[in-house]
Every structure is written in C-alpha cells, then in structure tokens.
DOKE-832250 format. One record per atom (N, C-alpha, C): residue number from 1; residue in one letter; x, y, z. Coordinates in steps of 0.05 Angstrom, whole numbers, plus 5000, padded with zeros to 4 digits. Layout:
// DOKE-832250
<mise NUM; A; <X; Y; Z>>
...
//
This chain:
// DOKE-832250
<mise 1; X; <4689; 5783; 2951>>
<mise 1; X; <4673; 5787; 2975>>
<mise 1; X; <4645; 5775; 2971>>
<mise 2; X; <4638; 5758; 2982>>
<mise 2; X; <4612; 5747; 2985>>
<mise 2; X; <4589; 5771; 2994>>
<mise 3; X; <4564; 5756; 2994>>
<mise 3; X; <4535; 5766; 3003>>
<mise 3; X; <4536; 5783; 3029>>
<mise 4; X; <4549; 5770; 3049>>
<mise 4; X; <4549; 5768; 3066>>
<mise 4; X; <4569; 5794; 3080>>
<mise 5; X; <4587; 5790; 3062>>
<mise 5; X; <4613; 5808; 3073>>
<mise 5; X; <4607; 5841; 3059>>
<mise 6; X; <4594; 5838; 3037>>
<mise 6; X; <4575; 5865; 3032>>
<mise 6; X; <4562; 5879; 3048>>
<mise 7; X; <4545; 5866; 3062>>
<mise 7; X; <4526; 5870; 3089>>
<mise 7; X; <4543; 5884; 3109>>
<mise 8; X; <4561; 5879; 3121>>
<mise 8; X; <4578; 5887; 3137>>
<mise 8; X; <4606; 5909; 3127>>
<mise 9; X; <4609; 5907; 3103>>
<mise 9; X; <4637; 5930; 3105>>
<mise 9; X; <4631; 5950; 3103>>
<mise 10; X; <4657; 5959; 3121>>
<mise 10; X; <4640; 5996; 3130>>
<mise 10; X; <4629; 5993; 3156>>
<mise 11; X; <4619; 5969; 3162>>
<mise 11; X; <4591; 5969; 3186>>
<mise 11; X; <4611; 5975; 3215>>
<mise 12; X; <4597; 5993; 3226>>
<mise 12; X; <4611; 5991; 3255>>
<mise 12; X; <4600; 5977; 3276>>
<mise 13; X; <4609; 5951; 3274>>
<mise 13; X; <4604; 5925; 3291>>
<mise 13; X; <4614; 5929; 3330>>
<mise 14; X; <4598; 5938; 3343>>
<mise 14; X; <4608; 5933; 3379>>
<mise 14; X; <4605; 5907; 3387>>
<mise 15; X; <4627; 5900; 3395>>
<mise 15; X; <4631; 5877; 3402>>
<mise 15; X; <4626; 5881; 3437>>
<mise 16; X; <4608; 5868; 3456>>
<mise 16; X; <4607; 5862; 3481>>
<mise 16; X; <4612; 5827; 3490>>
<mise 17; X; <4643; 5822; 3501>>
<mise 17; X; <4638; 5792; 3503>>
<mise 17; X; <4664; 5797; 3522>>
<mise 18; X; <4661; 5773; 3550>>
<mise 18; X; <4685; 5778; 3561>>
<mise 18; X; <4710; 5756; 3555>>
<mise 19; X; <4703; 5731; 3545>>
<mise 19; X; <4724; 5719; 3543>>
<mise 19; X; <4740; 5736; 3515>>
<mise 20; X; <4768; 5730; 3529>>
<mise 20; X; <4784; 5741; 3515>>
<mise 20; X; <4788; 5730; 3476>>
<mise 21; X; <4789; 5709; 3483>>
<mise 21; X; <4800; 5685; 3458>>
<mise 21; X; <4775; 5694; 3443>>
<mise 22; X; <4746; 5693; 3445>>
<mise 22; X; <4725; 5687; 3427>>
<mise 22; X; <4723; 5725; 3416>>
<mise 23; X; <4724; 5747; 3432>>
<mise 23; X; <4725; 5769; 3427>>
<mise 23; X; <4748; 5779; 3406>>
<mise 24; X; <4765; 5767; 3407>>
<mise 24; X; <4785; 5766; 3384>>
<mise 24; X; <4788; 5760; 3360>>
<mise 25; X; <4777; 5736; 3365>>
<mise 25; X; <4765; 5713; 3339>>
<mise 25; X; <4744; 5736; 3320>>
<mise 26; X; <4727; 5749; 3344>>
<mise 26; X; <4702; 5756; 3332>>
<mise 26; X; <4713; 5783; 3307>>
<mise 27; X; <4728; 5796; 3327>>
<mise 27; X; <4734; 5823; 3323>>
<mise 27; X; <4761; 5814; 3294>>
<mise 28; X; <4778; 5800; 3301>>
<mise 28; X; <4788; 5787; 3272>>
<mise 28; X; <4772; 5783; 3249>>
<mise 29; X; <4755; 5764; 3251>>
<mise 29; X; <4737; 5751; 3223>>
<mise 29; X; <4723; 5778; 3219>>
<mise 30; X; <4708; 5797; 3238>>
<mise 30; X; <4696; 5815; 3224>>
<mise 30; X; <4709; 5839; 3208>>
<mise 31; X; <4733; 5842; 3221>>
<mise 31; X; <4756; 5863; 3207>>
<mise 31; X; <4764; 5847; 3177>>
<mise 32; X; <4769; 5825; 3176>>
<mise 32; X; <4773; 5811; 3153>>
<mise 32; X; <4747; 5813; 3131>>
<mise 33; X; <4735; 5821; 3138>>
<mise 33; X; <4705; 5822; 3118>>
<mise 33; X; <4692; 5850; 3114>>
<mise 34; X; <4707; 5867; 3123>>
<mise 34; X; <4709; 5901; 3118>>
<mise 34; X; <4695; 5911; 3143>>
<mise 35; X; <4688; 5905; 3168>>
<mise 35; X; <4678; 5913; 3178>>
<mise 35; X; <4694; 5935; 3202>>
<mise 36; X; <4682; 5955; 3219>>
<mise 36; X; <4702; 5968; 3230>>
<mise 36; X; <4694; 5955; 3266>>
<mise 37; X; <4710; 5947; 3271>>
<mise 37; X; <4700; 5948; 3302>>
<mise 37; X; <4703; 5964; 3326>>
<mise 38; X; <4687; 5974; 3334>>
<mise 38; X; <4686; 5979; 3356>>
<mise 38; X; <4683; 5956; 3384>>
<mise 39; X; <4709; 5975; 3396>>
<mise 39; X; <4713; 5947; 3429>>
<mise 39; X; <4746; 5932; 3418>>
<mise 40; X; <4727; 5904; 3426>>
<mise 40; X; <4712; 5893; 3438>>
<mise 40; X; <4713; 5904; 3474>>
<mise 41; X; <4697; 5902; 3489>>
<mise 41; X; <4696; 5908; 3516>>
<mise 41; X; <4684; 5886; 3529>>
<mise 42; X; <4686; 5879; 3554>>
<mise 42; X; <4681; 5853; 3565>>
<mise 42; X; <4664; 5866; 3596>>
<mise 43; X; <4650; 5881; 3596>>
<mise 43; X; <4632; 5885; 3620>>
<mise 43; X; <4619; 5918; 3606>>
<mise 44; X; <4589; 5916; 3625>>
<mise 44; X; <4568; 5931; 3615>>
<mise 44; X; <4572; 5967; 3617>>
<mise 45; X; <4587; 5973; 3640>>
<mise 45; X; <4608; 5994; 3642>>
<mise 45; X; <4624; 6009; 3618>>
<mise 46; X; <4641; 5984; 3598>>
<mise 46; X; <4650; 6002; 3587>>
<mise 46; X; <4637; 6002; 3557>>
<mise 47; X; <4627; 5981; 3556>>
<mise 47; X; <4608; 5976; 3533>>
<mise 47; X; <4576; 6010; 3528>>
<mise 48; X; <4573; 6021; 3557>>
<mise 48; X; <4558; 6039; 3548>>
<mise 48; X; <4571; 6067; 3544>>
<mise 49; X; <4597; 6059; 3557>>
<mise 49; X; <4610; 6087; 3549>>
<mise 49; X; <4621; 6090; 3519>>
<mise 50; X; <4626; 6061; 3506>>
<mise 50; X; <4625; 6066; 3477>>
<mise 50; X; <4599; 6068; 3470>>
<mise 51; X; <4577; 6061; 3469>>
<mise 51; X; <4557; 6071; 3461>>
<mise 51; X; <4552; 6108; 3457>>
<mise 52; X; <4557; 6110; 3483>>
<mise 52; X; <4557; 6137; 3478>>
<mise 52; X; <4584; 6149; 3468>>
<mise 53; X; <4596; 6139; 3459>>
<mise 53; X; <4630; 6159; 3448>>
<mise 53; X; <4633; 6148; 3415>>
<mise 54; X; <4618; 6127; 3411>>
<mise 54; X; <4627; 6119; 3383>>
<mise 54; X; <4601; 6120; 3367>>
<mise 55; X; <4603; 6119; 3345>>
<mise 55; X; <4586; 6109; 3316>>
<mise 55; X; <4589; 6078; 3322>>
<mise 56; X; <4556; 6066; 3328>>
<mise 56; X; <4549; 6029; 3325>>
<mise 56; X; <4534; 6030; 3312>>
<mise 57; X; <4532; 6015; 3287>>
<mise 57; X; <4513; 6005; 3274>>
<mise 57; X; <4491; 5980; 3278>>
<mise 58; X; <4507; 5960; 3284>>
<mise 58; X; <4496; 5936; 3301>>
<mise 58; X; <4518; 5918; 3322>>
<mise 59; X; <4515; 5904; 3336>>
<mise 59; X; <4518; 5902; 3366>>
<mise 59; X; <4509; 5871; 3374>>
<mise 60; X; <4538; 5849; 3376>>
<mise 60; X; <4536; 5833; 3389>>
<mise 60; X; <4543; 5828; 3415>>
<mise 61; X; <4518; 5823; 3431>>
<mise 61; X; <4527; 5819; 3458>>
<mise 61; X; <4531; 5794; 3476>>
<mise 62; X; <4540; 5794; 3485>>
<mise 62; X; <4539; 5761; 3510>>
<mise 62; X; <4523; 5763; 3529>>
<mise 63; X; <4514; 5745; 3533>>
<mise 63; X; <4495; 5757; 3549>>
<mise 63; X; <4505; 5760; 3583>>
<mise 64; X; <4525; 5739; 3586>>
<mise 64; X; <4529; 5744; 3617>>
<mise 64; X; <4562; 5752; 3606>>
<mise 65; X; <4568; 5768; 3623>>
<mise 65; X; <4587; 5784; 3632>>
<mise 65; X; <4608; 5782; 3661>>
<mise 66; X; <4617; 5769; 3663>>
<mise 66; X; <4632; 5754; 3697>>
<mise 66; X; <4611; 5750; 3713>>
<mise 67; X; <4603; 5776; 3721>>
<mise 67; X; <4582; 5774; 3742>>
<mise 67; X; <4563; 5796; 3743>>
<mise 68; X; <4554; 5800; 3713>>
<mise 68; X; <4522; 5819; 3704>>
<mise 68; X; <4519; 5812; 3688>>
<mise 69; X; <4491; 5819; 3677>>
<mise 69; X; <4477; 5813; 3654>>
<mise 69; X; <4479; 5842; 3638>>
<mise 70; X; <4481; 5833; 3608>>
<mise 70; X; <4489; 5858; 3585>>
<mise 70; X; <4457; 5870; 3588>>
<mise 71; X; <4433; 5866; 3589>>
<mise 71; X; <4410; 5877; 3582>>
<mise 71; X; <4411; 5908; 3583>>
<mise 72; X; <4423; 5918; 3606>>
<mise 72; X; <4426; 5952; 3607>>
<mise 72; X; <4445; 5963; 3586>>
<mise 73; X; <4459; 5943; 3570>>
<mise 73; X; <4469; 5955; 3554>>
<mise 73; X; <4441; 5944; 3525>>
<mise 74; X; <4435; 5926; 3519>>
<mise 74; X; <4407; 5919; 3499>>
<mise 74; X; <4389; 5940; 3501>>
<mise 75; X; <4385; 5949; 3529>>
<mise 75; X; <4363; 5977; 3530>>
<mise 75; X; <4370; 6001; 3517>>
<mise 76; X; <4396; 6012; 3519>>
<mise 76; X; <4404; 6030; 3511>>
<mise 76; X; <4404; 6032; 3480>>
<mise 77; X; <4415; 6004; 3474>>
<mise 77; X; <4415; 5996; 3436>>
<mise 77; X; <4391; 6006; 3430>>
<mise 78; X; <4372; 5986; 3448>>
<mise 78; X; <4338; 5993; 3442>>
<mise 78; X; <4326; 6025; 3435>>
<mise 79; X; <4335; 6033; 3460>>
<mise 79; X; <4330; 6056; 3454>>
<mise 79; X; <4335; 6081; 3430>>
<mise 80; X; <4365; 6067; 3418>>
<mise 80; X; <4377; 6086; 3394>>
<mise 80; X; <4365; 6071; 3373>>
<mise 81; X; <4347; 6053; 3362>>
<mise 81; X; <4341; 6037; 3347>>
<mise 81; X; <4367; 6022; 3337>>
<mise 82; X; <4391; 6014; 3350>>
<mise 82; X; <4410; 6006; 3347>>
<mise 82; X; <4410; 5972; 3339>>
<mise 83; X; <4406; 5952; 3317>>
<mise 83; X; <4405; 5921; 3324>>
<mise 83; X; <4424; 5909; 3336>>
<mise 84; X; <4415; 5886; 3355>>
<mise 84; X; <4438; 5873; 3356>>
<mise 84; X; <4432; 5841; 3356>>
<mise 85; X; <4452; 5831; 3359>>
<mise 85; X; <4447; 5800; 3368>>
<mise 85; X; <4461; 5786; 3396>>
<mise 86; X; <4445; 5772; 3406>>
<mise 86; X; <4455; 5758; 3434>>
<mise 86; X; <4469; 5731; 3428>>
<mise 87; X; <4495; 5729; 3434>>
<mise 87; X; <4506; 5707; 3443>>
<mise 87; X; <4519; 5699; 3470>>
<mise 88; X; <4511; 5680; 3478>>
<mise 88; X; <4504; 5657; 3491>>
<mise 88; X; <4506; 5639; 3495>>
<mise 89; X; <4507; 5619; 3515>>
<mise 89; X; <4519; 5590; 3526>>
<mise 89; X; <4496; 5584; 3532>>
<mise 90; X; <4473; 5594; 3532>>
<mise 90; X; <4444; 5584; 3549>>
<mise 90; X; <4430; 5585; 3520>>
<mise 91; X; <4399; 5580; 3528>>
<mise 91; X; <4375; 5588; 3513>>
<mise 91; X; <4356; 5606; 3519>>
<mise 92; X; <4345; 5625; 3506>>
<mise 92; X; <4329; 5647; 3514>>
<mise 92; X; <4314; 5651; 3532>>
<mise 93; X; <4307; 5618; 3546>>
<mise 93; X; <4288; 5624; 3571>>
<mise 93; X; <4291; 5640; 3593>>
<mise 94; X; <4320; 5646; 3603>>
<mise 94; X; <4333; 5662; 3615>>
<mise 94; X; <4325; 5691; 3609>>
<mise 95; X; <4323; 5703; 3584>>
<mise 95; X; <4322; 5729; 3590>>
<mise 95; X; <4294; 5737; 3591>>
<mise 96; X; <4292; 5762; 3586>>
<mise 96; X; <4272; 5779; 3601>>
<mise 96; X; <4250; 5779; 3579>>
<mise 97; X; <4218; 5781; 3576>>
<mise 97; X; <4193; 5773; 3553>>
<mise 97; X; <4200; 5807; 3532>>
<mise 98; X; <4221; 5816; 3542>>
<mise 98; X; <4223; 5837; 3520>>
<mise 98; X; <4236; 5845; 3496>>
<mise 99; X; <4254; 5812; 3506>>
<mise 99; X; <4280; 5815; 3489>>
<mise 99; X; <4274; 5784; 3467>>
<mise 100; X; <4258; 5773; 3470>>
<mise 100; X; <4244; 5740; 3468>>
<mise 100; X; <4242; 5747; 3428>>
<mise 101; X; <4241; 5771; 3425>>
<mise 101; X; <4252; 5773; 3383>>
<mise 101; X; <4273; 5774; 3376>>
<mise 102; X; <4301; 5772; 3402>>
<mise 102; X; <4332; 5789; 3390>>
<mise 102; X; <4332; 5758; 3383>>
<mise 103; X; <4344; 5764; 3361>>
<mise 103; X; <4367; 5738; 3347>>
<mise 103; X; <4386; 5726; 3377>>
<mise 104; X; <4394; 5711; 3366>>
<mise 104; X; <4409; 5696; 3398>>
<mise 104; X; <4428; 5669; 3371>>
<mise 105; X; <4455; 5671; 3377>>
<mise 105; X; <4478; 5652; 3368>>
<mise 105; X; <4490; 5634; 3397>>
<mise 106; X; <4482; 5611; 3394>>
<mise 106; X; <4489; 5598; 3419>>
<mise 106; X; <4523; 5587; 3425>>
<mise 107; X; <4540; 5591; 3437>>
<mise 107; X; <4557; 5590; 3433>>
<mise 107; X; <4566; 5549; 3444>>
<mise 108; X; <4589; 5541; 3424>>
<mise 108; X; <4606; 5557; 3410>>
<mise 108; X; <4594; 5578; 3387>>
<mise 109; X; <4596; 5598; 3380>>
<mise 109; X; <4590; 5614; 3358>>
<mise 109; X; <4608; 5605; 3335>>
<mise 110; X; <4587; 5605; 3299>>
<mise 110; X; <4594; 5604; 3284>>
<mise 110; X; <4592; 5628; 3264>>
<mise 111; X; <4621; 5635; 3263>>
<mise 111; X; <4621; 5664; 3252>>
<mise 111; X; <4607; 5666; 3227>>
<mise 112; X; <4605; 5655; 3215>>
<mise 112; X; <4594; 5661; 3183>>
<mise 112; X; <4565; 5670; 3199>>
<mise 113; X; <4557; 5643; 3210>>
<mise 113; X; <4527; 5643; 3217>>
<mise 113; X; <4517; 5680; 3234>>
<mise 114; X; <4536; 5684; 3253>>
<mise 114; X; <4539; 5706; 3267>>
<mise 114; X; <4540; 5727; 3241>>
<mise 115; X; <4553; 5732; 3231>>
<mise 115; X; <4552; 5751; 3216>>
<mise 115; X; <4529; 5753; 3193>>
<mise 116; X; <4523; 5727; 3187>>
<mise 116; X; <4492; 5731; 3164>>
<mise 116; X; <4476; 5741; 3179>>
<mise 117; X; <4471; 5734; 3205>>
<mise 117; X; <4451; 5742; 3222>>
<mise 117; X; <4461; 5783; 3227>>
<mise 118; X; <4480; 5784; 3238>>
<mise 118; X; <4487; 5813; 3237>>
<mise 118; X; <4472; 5828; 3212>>
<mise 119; X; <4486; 5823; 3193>>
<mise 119; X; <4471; 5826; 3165>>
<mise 119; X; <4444; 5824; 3159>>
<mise 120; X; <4425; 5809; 3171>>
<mise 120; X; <4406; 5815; 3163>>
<mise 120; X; <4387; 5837; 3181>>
<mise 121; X; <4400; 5843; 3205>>
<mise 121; X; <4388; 5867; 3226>>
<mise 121; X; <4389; 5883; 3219>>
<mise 122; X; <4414; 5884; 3201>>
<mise 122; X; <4422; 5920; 3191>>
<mise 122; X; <4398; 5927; 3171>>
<mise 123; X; <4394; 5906; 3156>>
<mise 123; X; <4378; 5906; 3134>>
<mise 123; X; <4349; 5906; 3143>>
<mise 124; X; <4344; 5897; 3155>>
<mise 124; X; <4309; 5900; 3172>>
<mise 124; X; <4315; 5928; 3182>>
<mise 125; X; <4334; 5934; 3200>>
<mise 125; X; <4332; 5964; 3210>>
<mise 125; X; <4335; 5986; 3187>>
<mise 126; X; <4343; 5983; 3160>>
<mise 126; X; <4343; 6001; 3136>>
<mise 126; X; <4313; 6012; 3126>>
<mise 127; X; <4298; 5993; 3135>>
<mise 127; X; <4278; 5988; 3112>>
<mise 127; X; <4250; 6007; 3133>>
//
C-alpha cells in the first residue's frame, strides 16, 4: 500500500457525480485502496440524504449535476466541517467567491491525482 492509499483506508469517501461510467471508475479505484464508499449518487437530493444517514469523511463532488449545481450539498459539508473536492469539466470561475479554496480536479479526472488530493483534506482537517 503506498502513501497515498494509507490516507484513505477506512476513509468514508461520498461520491456525488452523475455520469454513470466515471462514478464507478471512482467508487472502484477507491474501494481498491481500502476506502469505504458511500453512494455514489448522481443529483443533490439524494446526495444530502446520505449526508444525513451515513458516516463521510471527505466528499467528491461534480459540480453540475443534469440540471443543478452540487453547492447545497458543499454547504452542508461546510457546515459539518466535512472536506471535500470539486470535480469538473469547467474552471473555478463559475462558482461562487466562497468556495474559490476547495481543491477542484478538472475532468477527465486522474485518480491517483484525485485521491492524493482527497488525502491531503483529511489531513488539514485532522490537524
């Protein structure tokens, strides 16, 4: 197990993303590296009802969703001191001057990269 994969096992990772194929991918590579997932869920609906029903440790989101934006689910994270990271097809100009410190993986997403980054939120949020 690498650096990396330390960081994460055990970790209860929520996955918010609606394409099917990349939510799979995600939720695969992270189960492969000890992590537990929660989801994945593909709109902001059911993504806060796991919030409220499960244990998340940290939390990658997409940022658009068919036809909404995840932020009401980022507020809620916010609110539990929950980290997460935004991925994305755009660049940050899009979102809102509050969210302008979350980590952001532009997609295509590169999982290693995605997950060092996961890894190091947990670890800023420990400390």
């Amino acid at each position: 197990m690498n650096h990396v994969s330390n960081q994460l096992y055990g970790i209860q990772v929520l996955i918010v993303e609606d394409e099917y194929l990349l939510a799979q991918e995600m939720a695969d590579y992270f189960e492969n590296i000890g992590a537990e997932i929660v989801g994945p869920v593909g709109s902001v609906e059911h993504a806060l009802a796991l919030i409220a029903s499960s244990p998340i440790q940290v939390a990658v989101l997409d940022v658009n969703l068919r036809d909404e934006r995840v932020y009401p689910v980022a507020n809620v994270l916010t609110s539990k001191r929950i980290p997460f990271v935004f991925a994305s097809g755009y660049g940050s100009e899009l979102e809102p001057q509050v969210y302008a410190g979350v980590p952001r993986c532009i997609k295509p997403i590169e999982l290693d990269v995605l997950a060092k980054i996961l890894g190091e939120q947990i670890k800023l949020g420990r400390n």
